[in-house]
Chimera marker file (.cmm) of the C-alpha trace (Angstrom):
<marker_set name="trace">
<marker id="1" x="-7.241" y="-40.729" z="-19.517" r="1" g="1" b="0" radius="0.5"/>
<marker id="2" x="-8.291" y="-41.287" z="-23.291" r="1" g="1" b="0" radius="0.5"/>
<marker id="3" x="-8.724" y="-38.569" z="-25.243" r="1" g="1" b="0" radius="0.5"/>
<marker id="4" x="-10.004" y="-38.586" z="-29.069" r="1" g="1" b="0" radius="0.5"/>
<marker id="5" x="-8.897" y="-36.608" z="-31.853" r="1" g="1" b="0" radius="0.5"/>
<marker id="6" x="-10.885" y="-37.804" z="-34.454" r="1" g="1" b="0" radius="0.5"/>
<marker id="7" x="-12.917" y="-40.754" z="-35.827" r="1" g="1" b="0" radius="0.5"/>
<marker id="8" x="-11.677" y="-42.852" z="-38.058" r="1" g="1" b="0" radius="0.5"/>
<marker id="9" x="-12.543" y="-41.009" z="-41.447" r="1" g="1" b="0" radius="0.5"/>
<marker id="10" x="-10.161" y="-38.594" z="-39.918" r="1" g="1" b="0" radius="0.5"/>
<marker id="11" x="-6.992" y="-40.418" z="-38.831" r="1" g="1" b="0" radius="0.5"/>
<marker id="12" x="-5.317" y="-40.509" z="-42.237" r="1" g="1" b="0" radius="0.5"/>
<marker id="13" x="-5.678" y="-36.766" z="-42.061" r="1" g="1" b="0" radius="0.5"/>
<marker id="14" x="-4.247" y="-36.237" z="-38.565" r="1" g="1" b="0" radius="0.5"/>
<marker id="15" x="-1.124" y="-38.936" z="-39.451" r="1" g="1" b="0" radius="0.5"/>
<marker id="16" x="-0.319" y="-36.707" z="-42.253" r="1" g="1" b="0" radius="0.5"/>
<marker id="17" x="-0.554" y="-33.469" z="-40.256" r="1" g="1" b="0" radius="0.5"/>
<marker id="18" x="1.388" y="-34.259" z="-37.075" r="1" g="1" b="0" radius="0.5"/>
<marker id="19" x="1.787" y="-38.159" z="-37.069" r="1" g="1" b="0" radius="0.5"/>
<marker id="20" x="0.070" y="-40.468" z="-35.172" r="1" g="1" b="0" radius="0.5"/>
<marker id="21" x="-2.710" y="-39.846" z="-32.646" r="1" g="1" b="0" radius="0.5"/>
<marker id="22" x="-0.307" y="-39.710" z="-29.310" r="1" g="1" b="0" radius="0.5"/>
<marker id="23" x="-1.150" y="-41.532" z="-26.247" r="1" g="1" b="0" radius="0.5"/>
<marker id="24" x="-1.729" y="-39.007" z="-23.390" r="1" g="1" b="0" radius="0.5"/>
<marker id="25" x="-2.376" y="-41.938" z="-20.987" r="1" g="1" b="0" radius="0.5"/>
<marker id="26" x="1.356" y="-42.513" z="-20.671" r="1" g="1" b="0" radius="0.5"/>
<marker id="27" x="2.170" y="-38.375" z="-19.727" r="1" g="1" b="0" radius="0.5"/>
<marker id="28" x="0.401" y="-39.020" z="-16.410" r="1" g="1" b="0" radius="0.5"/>
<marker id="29" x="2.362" y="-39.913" z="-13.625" r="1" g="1" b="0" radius="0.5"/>
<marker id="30" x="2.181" y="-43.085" z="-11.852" r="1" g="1" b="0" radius="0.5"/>
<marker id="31" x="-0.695" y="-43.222" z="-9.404" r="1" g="1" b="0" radius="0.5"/>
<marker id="32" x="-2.513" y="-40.408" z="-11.066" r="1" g="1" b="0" radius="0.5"/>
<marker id="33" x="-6.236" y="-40.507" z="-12.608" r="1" g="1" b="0" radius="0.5"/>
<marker id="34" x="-8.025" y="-38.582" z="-15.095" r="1" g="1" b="0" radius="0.5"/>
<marker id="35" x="-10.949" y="-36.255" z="-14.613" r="1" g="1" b="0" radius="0.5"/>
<marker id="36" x="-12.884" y="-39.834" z="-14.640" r="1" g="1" b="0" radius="0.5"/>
<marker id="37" x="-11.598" y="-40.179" z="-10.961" r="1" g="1" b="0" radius="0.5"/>
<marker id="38" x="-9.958" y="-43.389" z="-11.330" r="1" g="1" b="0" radius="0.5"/>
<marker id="39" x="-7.733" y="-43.195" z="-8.841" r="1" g="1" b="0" radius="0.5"/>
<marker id="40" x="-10.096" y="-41.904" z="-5.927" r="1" g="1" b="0" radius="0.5"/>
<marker id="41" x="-11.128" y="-43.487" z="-2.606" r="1" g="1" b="0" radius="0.5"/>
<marker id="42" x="-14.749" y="-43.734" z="-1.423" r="1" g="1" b="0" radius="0.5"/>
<marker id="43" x="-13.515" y="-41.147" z="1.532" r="1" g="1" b="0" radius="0.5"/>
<marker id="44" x="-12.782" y="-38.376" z="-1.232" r="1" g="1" b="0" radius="0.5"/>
<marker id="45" x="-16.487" y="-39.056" z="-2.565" r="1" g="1" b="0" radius="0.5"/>
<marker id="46" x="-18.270" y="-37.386" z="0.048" r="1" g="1" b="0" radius="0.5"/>
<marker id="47" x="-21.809" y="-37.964" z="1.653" r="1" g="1" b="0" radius="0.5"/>
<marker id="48" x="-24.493" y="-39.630" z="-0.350" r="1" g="1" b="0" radius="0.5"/>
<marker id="49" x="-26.879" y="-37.237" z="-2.377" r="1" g="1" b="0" radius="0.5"/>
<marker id="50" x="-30.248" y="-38.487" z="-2.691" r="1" g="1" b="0" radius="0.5"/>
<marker id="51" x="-33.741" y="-36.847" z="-3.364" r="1" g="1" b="0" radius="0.5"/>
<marker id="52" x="-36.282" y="-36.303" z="-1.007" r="1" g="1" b="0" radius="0.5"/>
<marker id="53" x="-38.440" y="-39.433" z="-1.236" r="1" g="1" b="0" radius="0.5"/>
<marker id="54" x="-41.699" y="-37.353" z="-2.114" r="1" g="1" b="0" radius="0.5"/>
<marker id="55" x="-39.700" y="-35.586" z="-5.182" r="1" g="1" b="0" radius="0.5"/>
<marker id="56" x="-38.216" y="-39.045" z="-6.297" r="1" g="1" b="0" radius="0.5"/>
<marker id="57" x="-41.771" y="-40.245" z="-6.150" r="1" g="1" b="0" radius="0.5"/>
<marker id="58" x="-42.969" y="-37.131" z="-8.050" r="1" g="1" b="0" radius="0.5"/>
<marker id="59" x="-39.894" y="-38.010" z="-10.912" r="1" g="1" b="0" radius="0.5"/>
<marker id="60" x="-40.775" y="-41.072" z="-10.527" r="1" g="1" b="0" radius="0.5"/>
<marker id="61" x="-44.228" y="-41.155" z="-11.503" r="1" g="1" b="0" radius="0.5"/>
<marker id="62" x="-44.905" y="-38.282" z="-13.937" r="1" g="1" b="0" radius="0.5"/>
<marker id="63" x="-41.502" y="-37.219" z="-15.255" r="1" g="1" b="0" radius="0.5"/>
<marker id="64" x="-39.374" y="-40.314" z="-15.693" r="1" g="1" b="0" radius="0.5"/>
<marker id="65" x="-41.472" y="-41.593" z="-18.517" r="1" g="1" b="0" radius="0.5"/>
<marker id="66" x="-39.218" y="-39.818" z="-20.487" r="1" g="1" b="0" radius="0.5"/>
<marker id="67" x="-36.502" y="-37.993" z="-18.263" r="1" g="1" b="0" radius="0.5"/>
<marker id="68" x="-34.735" y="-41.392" z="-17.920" r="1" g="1" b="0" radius="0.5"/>
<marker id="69" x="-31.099" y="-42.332" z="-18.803" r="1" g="1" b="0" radius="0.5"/>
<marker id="70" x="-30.936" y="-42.416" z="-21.477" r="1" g="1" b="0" radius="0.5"/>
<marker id="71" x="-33.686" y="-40.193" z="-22.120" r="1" g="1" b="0" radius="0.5"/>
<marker id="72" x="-36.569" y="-40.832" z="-24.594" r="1" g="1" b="0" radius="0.5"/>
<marker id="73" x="-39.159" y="-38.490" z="-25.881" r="1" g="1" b="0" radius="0.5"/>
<marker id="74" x="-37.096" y="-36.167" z="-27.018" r="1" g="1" b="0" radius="0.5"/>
<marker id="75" x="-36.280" y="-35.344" z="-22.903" r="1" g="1" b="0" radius="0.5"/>
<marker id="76" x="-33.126" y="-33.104" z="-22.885" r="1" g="1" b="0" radius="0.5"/>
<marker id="77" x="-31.765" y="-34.426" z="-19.647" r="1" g="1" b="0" radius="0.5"/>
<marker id="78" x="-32.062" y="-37.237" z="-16.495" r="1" g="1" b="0" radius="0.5"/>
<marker id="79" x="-34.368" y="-36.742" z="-14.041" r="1" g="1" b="0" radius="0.5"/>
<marker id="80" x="-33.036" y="-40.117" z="-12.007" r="1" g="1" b="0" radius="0.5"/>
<marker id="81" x="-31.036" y="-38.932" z="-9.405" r="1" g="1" b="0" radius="0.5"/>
<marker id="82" x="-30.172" y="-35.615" z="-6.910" r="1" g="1" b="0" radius="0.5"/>
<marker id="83" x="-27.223" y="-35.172" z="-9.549" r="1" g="1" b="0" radius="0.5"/>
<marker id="84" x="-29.214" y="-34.790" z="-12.436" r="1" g="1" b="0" radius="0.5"/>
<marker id="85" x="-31.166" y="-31.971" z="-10.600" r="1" g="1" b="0" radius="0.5"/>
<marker id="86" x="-27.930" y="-30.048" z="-10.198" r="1" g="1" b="0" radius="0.5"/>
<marker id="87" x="-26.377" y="-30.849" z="-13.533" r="1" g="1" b="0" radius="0.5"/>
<marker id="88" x="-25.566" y="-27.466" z="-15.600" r="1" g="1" b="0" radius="0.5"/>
<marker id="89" x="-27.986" y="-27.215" z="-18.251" r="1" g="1" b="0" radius="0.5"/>
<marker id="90" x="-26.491" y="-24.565" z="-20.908" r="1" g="1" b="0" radius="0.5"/>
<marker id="91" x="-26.012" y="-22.236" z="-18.019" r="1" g="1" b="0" radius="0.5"/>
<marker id="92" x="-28.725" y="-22.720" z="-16.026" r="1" g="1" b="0" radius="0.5"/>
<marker id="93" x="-28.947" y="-25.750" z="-12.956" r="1" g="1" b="0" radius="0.5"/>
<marker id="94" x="-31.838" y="-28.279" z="-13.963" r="1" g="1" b="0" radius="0.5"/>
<marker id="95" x="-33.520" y="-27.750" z="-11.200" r="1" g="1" b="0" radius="0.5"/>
<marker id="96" x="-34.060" y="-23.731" z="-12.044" r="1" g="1" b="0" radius="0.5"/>
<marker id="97" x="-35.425" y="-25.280" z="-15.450" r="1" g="1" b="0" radius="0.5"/>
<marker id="98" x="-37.682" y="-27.606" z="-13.340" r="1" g="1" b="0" radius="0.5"/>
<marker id="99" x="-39.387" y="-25.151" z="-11.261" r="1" g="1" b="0" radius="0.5"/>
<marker id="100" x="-39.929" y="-22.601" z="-14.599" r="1" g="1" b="0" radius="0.5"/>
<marker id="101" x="-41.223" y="-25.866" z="-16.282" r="1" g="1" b="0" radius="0.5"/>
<marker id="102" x="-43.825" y="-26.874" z="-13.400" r="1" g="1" b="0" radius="0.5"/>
<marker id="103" x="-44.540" y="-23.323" z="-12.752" r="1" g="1" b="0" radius="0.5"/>
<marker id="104" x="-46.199" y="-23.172" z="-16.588" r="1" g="1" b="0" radius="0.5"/>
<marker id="105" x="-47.134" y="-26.158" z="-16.763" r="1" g="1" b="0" radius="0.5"/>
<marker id="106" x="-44.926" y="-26.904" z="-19.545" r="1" g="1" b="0" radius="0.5"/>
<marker id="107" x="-44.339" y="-29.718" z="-18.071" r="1" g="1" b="0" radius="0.5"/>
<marker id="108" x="-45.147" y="-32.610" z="-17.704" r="1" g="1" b="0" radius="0.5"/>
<marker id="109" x="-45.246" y="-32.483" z="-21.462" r="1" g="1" b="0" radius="0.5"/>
<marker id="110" x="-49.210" y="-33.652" z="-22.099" r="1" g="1" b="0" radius="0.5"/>
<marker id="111" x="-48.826" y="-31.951" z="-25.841" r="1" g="1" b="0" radius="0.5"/>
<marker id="112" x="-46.488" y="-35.407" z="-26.628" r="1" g="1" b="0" radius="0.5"/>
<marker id="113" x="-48.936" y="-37.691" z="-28.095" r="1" g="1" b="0" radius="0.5"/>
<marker id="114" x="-47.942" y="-40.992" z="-26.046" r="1" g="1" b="0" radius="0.5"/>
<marker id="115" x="-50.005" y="-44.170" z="-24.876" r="1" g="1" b="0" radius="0.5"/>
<marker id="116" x="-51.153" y="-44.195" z="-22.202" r="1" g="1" b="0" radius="0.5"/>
<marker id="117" x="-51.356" y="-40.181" z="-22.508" r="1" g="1" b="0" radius="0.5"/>
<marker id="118" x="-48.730" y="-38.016" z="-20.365" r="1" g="1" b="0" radius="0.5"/>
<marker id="119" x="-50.061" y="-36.489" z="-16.521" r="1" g="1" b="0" radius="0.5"/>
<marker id="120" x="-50.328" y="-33.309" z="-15.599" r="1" g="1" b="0" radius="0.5"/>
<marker id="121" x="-48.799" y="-33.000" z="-12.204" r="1" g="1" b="0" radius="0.5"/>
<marker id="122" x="-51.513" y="-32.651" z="-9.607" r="1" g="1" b="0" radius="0.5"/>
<marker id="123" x="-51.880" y="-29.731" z="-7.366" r="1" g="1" b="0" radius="0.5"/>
<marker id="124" x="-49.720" y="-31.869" z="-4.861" r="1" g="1" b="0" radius="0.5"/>
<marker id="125" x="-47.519" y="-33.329" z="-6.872" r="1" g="1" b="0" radius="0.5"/>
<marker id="126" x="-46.369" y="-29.493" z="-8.128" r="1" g="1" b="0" radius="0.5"/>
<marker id="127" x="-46.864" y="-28.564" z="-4.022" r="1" g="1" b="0" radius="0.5"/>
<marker id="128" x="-44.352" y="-30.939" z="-3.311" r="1" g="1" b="0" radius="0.5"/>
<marker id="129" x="-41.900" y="-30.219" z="-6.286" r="1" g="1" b="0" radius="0.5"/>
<marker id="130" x="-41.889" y="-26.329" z="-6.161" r="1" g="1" b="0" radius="0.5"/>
<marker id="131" x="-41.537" y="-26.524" z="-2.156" r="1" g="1" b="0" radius="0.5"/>
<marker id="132" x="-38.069" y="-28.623" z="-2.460" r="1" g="1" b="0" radius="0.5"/>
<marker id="133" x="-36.928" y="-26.107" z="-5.189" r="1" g="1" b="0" radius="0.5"/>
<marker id="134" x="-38.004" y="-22.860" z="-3.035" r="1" g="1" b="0" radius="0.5"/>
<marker id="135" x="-36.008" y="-24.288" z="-0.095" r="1" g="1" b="0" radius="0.5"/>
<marker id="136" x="-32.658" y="-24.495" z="-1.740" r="1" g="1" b="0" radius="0.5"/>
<marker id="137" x="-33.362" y="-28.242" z="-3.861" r="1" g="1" b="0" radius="0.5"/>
<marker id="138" x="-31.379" y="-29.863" z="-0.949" r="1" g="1" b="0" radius="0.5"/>
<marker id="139" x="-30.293" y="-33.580" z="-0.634" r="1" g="1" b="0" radius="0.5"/>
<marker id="140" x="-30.937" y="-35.897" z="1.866" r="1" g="1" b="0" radius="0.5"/>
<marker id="141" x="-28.419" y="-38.542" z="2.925" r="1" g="1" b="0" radius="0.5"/>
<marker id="142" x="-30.857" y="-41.748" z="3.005" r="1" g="1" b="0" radius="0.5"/>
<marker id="143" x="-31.948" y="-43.391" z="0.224" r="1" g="1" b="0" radius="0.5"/>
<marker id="144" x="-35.579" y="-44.526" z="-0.609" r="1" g="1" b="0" radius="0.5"/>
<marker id="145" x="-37.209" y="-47.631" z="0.269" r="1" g="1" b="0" radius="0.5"/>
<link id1="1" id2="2" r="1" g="1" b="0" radius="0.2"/>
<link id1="2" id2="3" r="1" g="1" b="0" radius="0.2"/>
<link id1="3" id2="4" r="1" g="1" b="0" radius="0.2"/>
<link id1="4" id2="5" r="1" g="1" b="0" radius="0.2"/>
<link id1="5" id2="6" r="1" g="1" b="0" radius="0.2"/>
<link id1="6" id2="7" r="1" g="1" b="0" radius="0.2"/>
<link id1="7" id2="8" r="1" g="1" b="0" radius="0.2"/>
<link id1="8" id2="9" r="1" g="1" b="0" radius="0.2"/>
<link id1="9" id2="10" r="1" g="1" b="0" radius="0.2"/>
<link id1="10" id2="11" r="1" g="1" b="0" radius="0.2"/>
<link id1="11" id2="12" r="1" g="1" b="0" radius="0.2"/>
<link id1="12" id2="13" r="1" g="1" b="0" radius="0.2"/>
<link id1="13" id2="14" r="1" g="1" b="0" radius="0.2"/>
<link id1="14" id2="15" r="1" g="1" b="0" radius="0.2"/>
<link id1="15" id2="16" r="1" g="1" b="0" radius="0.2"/>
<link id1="16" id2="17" r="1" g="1" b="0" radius="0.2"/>
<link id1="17" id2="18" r="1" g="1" b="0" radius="0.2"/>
<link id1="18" id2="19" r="1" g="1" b="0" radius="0.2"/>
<link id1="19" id2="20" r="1" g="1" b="0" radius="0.2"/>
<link id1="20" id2="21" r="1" g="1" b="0" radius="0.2"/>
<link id1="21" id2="22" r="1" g="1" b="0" radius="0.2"/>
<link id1="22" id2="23" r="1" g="1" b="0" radius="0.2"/>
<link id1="23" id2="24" r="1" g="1" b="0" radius="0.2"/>
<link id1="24" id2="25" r="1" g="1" b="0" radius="0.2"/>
<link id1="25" id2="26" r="1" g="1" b="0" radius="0.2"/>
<link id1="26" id2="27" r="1" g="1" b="0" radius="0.2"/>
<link id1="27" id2="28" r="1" g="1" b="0" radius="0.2"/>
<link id1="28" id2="29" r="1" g="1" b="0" radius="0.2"/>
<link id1="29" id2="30" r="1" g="1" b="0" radius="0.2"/>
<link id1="30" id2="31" r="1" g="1" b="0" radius="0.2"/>
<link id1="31" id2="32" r="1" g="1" b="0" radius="0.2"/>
<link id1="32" id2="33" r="1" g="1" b="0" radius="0.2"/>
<link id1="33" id2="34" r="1" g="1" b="0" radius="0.2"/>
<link id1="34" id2="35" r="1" g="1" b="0" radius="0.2"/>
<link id1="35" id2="36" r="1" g="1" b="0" radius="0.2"/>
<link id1="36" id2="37" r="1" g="1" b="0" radius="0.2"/>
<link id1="37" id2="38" r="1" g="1" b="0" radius="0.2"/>
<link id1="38" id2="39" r="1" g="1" b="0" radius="0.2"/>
<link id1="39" id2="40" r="1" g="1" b="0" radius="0.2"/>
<link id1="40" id2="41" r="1" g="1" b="0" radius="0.2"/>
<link id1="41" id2="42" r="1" g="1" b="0" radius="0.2"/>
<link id1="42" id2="43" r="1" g="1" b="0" radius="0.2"/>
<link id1="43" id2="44" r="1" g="1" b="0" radius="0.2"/>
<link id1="44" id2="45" r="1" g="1" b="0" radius="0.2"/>
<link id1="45" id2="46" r="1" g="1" b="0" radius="0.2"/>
<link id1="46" id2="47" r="1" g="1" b="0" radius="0.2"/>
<link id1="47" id2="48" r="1" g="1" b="0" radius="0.2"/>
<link id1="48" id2="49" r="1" g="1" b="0" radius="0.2"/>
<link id1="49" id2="50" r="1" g="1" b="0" radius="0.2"/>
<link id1="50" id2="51" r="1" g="1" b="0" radius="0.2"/>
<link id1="51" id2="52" r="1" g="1" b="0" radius="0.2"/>
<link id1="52" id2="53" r="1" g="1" b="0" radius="0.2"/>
<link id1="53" id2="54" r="1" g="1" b="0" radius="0.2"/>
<link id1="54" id2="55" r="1" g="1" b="0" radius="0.2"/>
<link id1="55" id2="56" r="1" g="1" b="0" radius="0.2"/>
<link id1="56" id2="57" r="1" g="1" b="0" radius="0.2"/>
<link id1="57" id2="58" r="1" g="1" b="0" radius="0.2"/>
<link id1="58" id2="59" r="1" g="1" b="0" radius="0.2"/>
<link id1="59" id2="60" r="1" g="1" b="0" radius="0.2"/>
<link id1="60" id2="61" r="1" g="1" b="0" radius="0.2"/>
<link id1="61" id2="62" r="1" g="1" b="0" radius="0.2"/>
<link id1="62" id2="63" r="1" g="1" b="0" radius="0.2"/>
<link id1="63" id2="64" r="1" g="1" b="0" radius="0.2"/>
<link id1="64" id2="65" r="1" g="1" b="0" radius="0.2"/>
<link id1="65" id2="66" r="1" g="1" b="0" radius="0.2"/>
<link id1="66" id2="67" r="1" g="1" b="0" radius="0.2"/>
<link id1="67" id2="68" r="1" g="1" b="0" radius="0.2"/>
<link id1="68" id2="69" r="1" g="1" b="0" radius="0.2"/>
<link id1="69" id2="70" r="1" g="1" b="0" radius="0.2"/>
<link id1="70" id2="71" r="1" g="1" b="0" radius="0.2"/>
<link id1="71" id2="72" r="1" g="1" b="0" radius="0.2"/>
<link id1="72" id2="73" r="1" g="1" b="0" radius="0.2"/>
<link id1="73" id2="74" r="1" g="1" b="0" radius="0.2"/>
<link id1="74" id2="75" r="1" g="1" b="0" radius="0.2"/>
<link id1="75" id2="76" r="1" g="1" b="0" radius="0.2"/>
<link id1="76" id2="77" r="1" g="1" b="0" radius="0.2"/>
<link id1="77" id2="78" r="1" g="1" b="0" radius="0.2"/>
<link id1="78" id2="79" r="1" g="1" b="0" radius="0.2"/>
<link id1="79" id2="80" r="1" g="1" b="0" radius="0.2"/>
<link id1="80" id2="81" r="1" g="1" b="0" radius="0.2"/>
<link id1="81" id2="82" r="1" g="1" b="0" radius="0.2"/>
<link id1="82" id2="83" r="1" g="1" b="0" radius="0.2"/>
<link id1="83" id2="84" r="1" g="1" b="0" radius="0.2"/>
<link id1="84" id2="85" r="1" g="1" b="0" radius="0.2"/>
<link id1="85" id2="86" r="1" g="1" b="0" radius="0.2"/>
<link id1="86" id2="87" r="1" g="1" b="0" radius="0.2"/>
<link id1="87" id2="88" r="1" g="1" b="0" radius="0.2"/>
<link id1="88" id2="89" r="1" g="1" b="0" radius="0.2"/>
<link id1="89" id2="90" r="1" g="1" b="0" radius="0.2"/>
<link id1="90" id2="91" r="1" g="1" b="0" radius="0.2"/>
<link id1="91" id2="92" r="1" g="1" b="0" radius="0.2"/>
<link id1="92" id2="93" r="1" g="1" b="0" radius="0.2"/>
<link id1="93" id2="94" r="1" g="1" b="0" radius="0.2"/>
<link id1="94" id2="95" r="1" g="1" b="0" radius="0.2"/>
<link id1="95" id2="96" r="1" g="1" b="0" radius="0.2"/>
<link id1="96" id2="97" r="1" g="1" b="0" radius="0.2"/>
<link id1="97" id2="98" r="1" g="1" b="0" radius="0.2"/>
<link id1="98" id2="99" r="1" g="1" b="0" radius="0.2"/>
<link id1="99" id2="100" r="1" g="1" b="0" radius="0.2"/>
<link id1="100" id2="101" r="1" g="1" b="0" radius="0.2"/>
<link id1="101" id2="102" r="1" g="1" b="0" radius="0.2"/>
<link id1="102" id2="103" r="1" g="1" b="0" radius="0.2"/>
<link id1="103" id2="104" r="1" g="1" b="0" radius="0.2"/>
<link id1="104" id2="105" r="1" g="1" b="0" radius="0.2"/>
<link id1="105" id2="106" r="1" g="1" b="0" radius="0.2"/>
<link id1="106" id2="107" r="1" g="1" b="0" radius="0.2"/>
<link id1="107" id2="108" r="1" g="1" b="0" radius="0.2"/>
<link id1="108" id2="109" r="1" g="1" b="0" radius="0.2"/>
<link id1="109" id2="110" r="1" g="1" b="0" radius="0.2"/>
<link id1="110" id2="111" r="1" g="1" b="0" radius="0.2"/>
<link id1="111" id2="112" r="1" g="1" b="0" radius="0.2"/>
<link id1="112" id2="113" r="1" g="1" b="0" radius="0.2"/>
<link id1="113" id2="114" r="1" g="1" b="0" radius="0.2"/>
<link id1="114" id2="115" r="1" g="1" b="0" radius="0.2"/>
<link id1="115" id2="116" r="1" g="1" b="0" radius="0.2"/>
<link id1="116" id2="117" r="1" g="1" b="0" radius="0.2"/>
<link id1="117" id2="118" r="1" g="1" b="0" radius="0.2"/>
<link id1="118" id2="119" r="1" g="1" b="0" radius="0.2"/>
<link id1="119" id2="120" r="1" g="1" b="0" radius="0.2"/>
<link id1="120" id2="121" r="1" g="1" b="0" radius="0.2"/>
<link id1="121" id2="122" r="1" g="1" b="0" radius="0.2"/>
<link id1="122" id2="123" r="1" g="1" b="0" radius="0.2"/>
<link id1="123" id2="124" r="1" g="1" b="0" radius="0.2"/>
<link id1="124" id2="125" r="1" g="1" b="0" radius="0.2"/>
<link id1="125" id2="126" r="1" g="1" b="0" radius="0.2"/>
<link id1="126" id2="127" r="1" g="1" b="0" radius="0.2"/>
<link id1="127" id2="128" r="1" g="1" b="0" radius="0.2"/>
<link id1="128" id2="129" r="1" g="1" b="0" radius="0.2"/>
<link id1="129" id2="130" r="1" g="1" b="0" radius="0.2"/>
<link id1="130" id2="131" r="1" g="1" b="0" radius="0.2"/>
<link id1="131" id2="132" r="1" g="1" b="0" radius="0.2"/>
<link id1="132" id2="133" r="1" g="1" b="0" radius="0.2"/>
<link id1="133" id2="134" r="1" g="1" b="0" radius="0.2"/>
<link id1="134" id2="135" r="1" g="1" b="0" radius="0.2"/>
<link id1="135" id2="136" r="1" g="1" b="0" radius="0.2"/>
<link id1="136" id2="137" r="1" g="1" b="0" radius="0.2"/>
<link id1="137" id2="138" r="1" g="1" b="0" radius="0.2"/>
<link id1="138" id2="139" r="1" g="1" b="0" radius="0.2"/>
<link id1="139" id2="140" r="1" g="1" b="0" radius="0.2"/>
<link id1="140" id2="141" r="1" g="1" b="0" radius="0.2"/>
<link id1="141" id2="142" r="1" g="1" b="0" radius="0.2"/>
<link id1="142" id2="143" r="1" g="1" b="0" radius="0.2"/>
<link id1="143" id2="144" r="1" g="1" b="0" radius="0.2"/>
<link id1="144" id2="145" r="1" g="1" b="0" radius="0.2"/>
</marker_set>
């Protein structure tokens, strides 16, 4: 586990507050892993999470211009995998901010002057999107060809 206190405009300050910058690595026991999950086995990971094909198609096409990751366009968050649609988003689960940002059509952002120009979502496209959410924005277990 590494953990920093400060950059380095910063470190003369810390030495001269409490000494040096101390190594929490070495307090964890032997065998132990940070919150990184260094230490864990692919049977603690759990079944694979993946979207729906026709939503990763949806991303894929008309939101990922910009929801990638990293994210460009000023995009506040991933739109690449089932993860990123559960991800906390200051309180709120992405995929809650998805369906109030299809729902508007807020999104896909068309007001973002880009070449070739941003998509609205067709009537399908939102069908398909809104549908998933509704049901309870579920994974599926297979991946997509």
């Amino acid at each position: 586990m590494s953990l920093v206190f400060a950059c380095g405009e910063h470190e003369t300050e810390l030495n001269r507050l409490g000494g040096p910058i101390p190594d929490f690595d070495a307090a964890l026991p032997d065998g132990a892993s940070d919150a990184a999950g260094d230490a864990t086995s692919d049977a603690d990971a759990g079944p694979a999470e993946f979207l729906p094909c026709d939503v990763a198609e949806v991303l894929k096409n008309k939101c990922q211009r910009c929801h990638l990751d990293p994210t460009e366009n000023g995009a506040p968050f991933p739109l690449v995998s089932y993860s990123d649609t559960q991800a906390d988003f200051f309180g709120s689960v992405v995929s809650d901010r998805i369906k109030n940002a299809v729902e508007t059509d807020f999104m896909p952002a068309t007001f973002i002057m880009l070449d070739p120009p941003v998509e609205t979502l067709t009537a399908d496209e939102k069908k398909v999107v809104l549908d998933w959410i509704a049901a309870g924005a579920q994974p599926v277990d297979t991946p997509c060809e």
